[in-house]
Every structure is written in C-alpha cells, then in structure tokens.
VEXMIVO-939666 format. One record per atom (N, C-alpha, C, O, CB): x, y, z. Coordinates in steps of 0.1 Angstrom, whole numbers, plus 5000, padded with zeros to 4 digits. Each point is the difference from the previous one (the first is absolute). Glycine has a CB too. Layout:
<atoms>
XYZ;...
</atoms>
This chain:
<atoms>
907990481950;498949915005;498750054994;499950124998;501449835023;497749964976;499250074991;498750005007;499150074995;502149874983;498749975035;499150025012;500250065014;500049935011;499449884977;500950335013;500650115013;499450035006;499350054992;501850035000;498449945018;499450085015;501450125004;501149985004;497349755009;501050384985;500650125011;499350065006;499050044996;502350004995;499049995021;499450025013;500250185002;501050055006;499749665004;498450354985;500450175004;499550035014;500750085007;498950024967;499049855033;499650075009;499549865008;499249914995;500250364992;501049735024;498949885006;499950035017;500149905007;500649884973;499250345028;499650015010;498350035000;499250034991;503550045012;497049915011;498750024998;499250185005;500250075010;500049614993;498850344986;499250115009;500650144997;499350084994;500349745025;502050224987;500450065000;501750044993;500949925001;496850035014;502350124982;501350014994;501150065010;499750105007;499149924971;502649915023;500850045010;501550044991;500149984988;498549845034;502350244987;501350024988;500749885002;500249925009;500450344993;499749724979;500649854999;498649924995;500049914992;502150105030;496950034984;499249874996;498650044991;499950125000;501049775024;498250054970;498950064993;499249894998;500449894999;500750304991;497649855008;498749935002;500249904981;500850014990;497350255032;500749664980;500249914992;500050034988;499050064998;500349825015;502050094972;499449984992;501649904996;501149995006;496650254990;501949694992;500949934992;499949974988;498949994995;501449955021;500950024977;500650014985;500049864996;501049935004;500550284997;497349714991;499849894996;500549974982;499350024991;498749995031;503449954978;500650014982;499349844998;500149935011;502950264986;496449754991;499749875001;500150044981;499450094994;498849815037;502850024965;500649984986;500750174997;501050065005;496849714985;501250275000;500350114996;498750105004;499850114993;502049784989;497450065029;498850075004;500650045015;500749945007;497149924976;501250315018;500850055014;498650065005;499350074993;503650015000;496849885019;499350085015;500350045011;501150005005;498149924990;499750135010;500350065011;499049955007;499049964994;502150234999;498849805021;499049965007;500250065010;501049985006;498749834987;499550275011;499450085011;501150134999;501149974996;497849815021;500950314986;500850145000;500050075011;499150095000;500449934980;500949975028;499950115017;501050104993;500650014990;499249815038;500150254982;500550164996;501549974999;500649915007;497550265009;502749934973;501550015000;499949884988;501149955000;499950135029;498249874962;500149894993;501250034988;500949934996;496550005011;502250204989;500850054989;501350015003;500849944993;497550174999;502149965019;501150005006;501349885003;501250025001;497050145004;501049724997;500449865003;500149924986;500849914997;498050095029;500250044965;500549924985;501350074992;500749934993;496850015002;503050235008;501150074997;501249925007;501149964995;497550275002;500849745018;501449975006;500549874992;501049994993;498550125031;499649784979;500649864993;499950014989;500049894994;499549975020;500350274976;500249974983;499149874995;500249894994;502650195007;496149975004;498849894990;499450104992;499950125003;499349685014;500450144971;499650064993;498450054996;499349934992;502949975006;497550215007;498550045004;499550014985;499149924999;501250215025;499849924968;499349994987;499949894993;499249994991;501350205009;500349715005;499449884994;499049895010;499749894996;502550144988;497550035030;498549934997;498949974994;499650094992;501049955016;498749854993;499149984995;498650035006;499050054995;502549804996;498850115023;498749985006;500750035014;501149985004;497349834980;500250275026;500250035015;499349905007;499149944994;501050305003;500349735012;498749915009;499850035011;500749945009;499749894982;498850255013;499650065013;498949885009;498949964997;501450334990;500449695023;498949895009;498850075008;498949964998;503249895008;498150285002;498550045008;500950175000;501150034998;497549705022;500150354984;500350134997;500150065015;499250095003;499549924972;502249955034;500750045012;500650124993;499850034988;500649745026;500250294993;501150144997;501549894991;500549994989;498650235042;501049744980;501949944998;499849884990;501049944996;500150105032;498149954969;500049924985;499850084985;500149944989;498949885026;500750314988;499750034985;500450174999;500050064989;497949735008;502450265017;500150154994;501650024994;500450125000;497749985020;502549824975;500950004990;500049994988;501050014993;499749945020;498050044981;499549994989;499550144987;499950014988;499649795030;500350274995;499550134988;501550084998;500050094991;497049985019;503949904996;500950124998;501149904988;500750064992;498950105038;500549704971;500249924992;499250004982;500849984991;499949915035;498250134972;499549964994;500050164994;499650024989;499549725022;501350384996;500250164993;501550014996;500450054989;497750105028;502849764993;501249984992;500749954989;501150034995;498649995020;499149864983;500349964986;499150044991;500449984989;500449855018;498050234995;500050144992;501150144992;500150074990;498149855029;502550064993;501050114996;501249944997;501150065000;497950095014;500749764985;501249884990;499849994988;501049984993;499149885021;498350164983;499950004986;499849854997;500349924991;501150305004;497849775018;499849814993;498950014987;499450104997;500749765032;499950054966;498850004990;499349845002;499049984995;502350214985;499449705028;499649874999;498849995008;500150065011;502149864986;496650035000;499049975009;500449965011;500949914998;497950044988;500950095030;500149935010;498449945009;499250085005;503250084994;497449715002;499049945010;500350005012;501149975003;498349914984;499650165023;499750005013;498949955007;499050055003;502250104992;499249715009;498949935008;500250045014;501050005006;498849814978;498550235022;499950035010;498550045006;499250064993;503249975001;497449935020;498750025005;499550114990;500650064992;499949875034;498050084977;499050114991;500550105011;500449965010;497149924977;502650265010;500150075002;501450105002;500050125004;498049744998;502950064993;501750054995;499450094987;500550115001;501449645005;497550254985;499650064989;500050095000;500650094994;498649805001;499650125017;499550145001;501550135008;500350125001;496449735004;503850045000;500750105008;500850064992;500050124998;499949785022;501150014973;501050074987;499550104994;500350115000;500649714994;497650104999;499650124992;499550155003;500050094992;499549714999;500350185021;499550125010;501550115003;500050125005;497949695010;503350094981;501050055006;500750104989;500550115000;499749675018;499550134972;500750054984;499050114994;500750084994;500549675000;497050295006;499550064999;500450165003;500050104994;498949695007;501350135013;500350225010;501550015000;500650075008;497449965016;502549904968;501850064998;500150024984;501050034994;500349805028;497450154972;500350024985;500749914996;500750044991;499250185009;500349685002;500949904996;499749894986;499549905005;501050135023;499649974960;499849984990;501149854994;500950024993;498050275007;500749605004;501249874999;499849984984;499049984994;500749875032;501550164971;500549964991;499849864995;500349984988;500950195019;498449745000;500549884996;498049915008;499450035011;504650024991;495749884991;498449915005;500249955013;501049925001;498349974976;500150135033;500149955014;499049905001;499050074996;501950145014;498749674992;499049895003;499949965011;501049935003;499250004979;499050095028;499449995010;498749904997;498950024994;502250215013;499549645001;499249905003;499849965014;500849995009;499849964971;498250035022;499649985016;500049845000;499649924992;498650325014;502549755009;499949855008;499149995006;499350095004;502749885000;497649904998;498849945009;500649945009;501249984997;497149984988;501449995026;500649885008;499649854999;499149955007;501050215007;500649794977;499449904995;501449964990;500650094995;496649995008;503349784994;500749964993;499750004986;499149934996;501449995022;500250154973;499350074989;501950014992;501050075005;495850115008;503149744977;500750074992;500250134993;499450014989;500449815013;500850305002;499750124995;501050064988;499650084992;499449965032;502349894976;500850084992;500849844988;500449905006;500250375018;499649734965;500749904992;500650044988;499850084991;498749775017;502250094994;500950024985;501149864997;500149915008;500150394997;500449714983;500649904997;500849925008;500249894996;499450224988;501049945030;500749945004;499149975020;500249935010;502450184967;496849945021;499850015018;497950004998;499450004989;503650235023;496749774998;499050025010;500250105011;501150015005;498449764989;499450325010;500050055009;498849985007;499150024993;502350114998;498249825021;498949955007;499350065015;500950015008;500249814979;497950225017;499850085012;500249915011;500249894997;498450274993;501349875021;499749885010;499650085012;500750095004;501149734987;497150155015;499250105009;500249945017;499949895006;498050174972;502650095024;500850045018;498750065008;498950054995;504150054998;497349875015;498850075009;500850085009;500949975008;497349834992;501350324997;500750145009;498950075002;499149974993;503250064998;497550075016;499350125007;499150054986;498850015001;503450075019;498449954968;499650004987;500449884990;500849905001;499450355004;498949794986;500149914986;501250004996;500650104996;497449964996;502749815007;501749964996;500349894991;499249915001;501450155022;500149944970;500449894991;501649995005;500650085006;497549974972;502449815016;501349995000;500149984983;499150044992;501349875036;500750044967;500449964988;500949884997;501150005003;498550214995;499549674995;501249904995;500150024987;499150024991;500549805025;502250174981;500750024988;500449835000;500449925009;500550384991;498649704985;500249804996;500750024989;499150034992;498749825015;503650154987;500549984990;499149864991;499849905005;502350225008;497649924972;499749874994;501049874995;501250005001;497350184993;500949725002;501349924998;500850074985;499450034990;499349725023;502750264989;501050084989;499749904986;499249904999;503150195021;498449954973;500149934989;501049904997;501150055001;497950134993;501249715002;501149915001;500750014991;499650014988;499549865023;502550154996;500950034990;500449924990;500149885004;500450245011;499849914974;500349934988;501749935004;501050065002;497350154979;501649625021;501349964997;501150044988;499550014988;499349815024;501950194989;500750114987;501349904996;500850044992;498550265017;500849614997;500649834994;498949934997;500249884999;501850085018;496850074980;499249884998;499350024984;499649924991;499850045038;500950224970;499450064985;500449914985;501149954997;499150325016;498649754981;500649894988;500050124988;499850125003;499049575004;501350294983;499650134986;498750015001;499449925007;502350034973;497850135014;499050054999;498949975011;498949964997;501950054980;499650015033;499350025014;499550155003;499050035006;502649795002;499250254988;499850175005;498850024997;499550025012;502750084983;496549934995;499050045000;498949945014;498950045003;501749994967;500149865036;499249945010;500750015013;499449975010;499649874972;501850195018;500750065015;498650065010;499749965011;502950144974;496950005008;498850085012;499349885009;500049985012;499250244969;499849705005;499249915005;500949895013;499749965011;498750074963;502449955021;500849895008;500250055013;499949925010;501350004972;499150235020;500550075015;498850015008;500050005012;501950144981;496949864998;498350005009;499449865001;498849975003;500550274985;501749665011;499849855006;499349944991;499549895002;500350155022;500150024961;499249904988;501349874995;501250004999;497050264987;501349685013;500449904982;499950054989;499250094999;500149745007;501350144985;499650034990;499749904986;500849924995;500450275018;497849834984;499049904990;500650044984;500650114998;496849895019;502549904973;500250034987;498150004997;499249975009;503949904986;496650174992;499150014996;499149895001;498850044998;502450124992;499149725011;499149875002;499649985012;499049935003;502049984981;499950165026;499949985016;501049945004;500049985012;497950014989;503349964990;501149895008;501050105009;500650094995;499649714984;499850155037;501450195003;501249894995;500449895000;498950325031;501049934964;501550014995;500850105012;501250035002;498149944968;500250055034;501250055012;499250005018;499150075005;502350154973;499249655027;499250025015;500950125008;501250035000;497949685003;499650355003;500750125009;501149995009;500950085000;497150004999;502049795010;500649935010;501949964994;501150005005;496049905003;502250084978;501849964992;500850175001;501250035003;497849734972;500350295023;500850134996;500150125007;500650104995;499049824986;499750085033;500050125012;500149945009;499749885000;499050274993;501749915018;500249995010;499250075011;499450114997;502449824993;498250005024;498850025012;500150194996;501050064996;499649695030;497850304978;500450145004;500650055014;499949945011;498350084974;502350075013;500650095015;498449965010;498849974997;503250324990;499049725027;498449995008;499250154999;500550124998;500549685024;497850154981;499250165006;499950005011;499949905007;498750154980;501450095017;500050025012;499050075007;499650074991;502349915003;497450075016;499050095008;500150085014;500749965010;498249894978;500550265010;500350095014;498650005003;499150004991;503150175004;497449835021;499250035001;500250175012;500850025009;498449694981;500150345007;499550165011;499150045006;499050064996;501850034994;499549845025;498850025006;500050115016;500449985012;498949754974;500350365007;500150165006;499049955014;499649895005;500550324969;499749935029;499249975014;498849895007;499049964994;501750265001;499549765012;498749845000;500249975014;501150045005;499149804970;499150115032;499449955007;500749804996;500349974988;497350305012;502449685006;500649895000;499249894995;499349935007;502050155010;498949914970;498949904993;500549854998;499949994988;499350234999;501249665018;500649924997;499649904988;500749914997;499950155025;498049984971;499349954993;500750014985;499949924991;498250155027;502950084982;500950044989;500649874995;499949964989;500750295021;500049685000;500449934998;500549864988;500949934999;498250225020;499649884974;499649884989;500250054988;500849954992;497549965020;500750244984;500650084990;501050074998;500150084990;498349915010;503149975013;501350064994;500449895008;500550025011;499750254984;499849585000;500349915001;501549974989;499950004988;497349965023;503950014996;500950014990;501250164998;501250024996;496449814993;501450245016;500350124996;501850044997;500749965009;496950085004;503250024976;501449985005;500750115012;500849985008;499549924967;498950215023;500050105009;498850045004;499050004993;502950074999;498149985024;498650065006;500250105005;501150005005;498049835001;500350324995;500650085008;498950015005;498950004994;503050094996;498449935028;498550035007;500750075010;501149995005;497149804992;500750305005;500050115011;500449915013;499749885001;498450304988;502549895020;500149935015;500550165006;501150065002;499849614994;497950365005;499950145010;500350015017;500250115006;498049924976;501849855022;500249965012;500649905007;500549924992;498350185005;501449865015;500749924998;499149865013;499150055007;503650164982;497549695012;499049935007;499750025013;499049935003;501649944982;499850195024;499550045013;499450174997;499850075010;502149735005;498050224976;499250124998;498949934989;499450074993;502750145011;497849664997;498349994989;498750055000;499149994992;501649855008;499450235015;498550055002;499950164991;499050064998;500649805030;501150164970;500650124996;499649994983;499250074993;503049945027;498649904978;499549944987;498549924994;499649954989;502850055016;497250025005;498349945000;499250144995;499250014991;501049795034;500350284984;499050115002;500250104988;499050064996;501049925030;501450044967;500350054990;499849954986;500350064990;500950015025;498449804984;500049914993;501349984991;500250014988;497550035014;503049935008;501849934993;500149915004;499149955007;502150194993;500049794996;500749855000;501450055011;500550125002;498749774967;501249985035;500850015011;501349934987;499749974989;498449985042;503150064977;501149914992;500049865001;500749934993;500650255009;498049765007;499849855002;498849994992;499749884997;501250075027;498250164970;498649944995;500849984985;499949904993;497750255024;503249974978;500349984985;500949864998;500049944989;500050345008;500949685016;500949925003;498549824993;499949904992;502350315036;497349854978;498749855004;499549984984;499649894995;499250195034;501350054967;498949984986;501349954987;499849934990;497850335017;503549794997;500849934994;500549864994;500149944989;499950235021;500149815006;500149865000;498749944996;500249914991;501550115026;497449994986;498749934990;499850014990;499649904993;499650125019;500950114982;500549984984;500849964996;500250024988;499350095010;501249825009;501749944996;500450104987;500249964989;499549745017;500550464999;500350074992;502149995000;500749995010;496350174994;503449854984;501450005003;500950085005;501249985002;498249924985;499650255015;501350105005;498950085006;499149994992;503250034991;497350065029;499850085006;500750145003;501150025005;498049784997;499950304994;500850145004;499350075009;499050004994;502050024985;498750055033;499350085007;500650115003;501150045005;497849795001;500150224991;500350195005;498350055003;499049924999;503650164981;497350075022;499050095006;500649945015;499349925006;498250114973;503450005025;500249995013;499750165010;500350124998;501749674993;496950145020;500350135009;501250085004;501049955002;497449945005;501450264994;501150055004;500549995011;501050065003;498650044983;499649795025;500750015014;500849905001;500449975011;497950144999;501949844982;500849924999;501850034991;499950004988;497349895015;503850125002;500950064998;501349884994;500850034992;498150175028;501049724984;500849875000;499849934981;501049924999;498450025034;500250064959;499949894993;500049885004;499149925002;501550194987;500849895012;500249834997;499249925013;499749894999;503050144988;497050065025;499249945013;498750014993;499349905002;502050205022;498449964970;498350014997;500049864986;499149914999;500350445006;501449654989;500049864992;500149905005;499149924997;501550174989;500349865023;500549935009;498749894998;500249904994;501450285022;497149854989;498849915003;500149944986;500449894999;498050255021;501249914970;499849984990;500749884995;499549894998;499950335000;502149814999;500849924999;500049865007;500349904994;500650305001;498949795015;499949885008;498849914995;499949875001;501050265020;498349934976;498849914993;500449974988;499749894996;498550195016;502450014978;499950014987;501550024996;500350125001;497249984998;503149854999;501950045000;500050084988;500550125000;501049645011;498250194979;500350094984;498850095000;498950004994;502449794989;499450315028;499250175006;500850094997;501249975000;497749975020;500850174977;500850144997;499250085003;498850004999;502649954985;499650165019;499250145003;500150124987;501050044995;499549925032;498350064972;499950074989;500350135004;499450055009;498949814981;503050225003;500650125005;500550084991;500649944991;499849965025;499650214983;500050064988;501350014995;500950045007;497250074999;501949854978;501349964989;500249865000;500649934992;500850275013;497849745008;500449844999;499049914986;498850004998;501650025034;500649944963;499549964983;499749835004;500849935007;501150284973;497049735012;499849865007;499749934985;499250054992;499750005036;501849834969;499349944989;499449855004;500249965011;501550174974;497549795004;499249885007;501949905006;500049975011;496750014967;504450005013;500949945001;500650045010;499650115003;500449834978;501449975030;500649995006;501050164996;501050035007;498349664997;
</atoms>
C-alpha cells in the first residue's frame, strides 16, 4: 500500500507496560515520516521493521515531554547507522536548541545535515515534494501546537497500453501529466483523454495532536480520508478536558462527522481508563468508521 499509518505509541502523558506515548510511521508513495516521538520511539520502529533511515522528515506537534523525548536518542542512532541522508524536522521554536544543547555536551558530531524548521500556528504549507503536501493546522493547548495535513497530489495518468500507436513513446511523459500533444503548427495529434486513463485517487491524513475542541477544524479537513484526533477523555469527564485543554471522544467523534472525514482514529487516551473498547464506545456511536489507535495497528485511507 503506498499510503500507510502505523501506530507505535498513542497513550497519553505517560508511558505504561505495553503502551507508549505518541508517535507514528506515515509511508505516503516512496516518502517516509514520523510524527511526534514519545519515549521508546526507536525501540517500536525495530519492533514493526520500519525503516528508520529512510526518513525524510520528523513532525513534532508541541514540545510536551511524551511527544518528543524520543527524538534525541533516535536521531544519535541513526548517527550510529551511518546515515548520510539529510533529515528535516518541523517543530515549535525551541526543539533546536534542545538537540543541539543535547549533541554539544555528548560530543556528538552527525554525520548526516539535520534541518530544523520552526512551525507557527497558522495554516502554512511547510513541507512539498513531487508527490504530497505537508500543511500545519493550529490546536490550541496549554503551549504552542500544530497538527499536520498530508494531501497526496493528483498522480499521473496512466498510459492506456491498448490505445499506443508507433511512434508515441517520446510523448508518453507529457501525456501521463494530463497534456495533448501538438504537432508543430499547433494541430494535437494525440488527445491525452484517447490514450490514458483516470489517475489513481489521492488521498489525505490529517493529525491533530492535543487541542482543546475546535469544531471550526472542520472546513480545512473537510473531506479528509483519515483524521486522527486525540480523545484523552471520555464525555462525562469533559470538565477534565476543559481544564487540560483536551478533546473528549464524542468531541473528536463531532469534528469528524463535520468534516465528513472518511475514517477516524483516536488515541492519547487517559490512563484511567482501562477498557478500550468502553472508552471508544462514545465515539463510535456518533461516528461508526472509528478506530482506536493502538500500537502495530496499521490504517490505510481504503477499506
């Protein structure tokens, strides 16, 4: 599948046995992330056999503990991997300083260009490349937070391969990027429509880490094919979630359905909560195509 979600850590706050604070493995074509790192990160990409040196990019949402202190001991490991590939890291101002503070007094000398770019809260395209978008989307928590929407672009349309005539091949490229193709006077001699077919769909994730219950989200992950939102609590504990600035599982349930997003995942679940499937339960009832985000559980936009 060439659009994956794996799920390494999604308890909240604290780390328990069996369970670990947020991070996840975003593969989208042949491009790989990580989003958010709680402690034990390295440990949880060994177990499910993802492949850590071929990231591209980190995406850290706010600089709590359980979102990011999995990061320096990750980022000395592929040091000692002998990575050489550039890795990007988007993340609040002040992640910089801390790595660099961290790698300074350990003598630690990276092998490989580390880029550190700071988020704003503000919808801001931050990361692109040929096939995707990466986009911020601003949470309101205790601190400065971003989430992240991933938008596949539209693919290239595949070449019908019953429709090819002779000497077509030098024009194959243009045809898969939705051109015609013109003879020198301007007459097309090959319409794009005769000879390709629809592209694969695109698809989008959106990640929206800690927050406060914004139903406003709503519009800019309108569509969305996957959502993943925190639901730290559960609805007769909302005051709870007021004061912490979290989302209940009926609030992620609510924003769902208004986004008429196609799949919902929630996790950062409190630990007093012991049950899963009772703590999803709410969710589900509002929102049916709900899942609990649990660690190894792999999710794609399709059925």
């Amino acid at each position: 599948m060439s659009f994956q979600l794996t799920i390494l850590g999604a308890c909240a706050s604290l780390p328990a046995v069996g369970k670990f604070t947020t991070c996840q493995y975003l593969t989208i074509q042949n491009f790989h992330f990580l989003i958010d790192c709680g402690e034990g990160a390295q440990h949880l990409l060994r177990k499910w056999k993802l492949p850590t040196l071929r990231l591209d990019a980190v995406f850290i949402s706010h600089l709590h503990g359980d979102h990011y202190l999995g990061l320096s001991g990750l980022i000395s490991s592929m040091n000692l991997h002998k990575r050489r590939k550039e890795l990007h890291l988007f993340a609040p101002r002040g992640l910089d300083e801390i790595i660099t503070l961290q790698m300074k007094h350990s003598k630690t000398h990276l092998g490989f260009p580390l880029h550190f770019h700071a988020t704003e809260q503000e919808n801001k395209i931050i990361y692109e490349n040929r096939a995707l978008t990466a986009e911020t989307i601003p949470l309101q928590h205790r601190i400065e937070c971003c989430g992240f929407l991933f938008k596949e672009k539209t693919k290239p349309r595949p070449i019908n391969k019953d429709s090819l005539q002779e000497g077509m091949i030098p024009h194959i490229p243009k045809l898969k990027e939705g051109c015609d193709i013109a003879d020198a006077s301007g007459k097309i001699i090959y319409r794009n429509e005769d000879f390709t077919l629809p592209p694969r769909p695109s698809y989008s994730y959106a990640f929206c880490s800690d927050t406060l219950f914004q139903p406003q989200l709503a519009q800019p992950l309108h569509g969305v094919d996957m959502l993943y939102h925190e639901a730290t609590f559960i609805h007769a504990d909302e005051k709870y979630a007021a004061q912490t600035y979290h989302s209940t599982t009926v609030q992620a349930a609510q924003l769902a359905r208004e986004a008429q997003a196609k799949k919902l995942i929630i996790g950062h679940y409190s630990s007093r909560y012991k049950a899963l499937d009772d703590w999803a339960a709410e969710a589900k009832a509002i929102f049916p195509s709900t899942f609990i985000a649990e660690e190894g559980a792999v999710f794609s936009p399709v059925a």
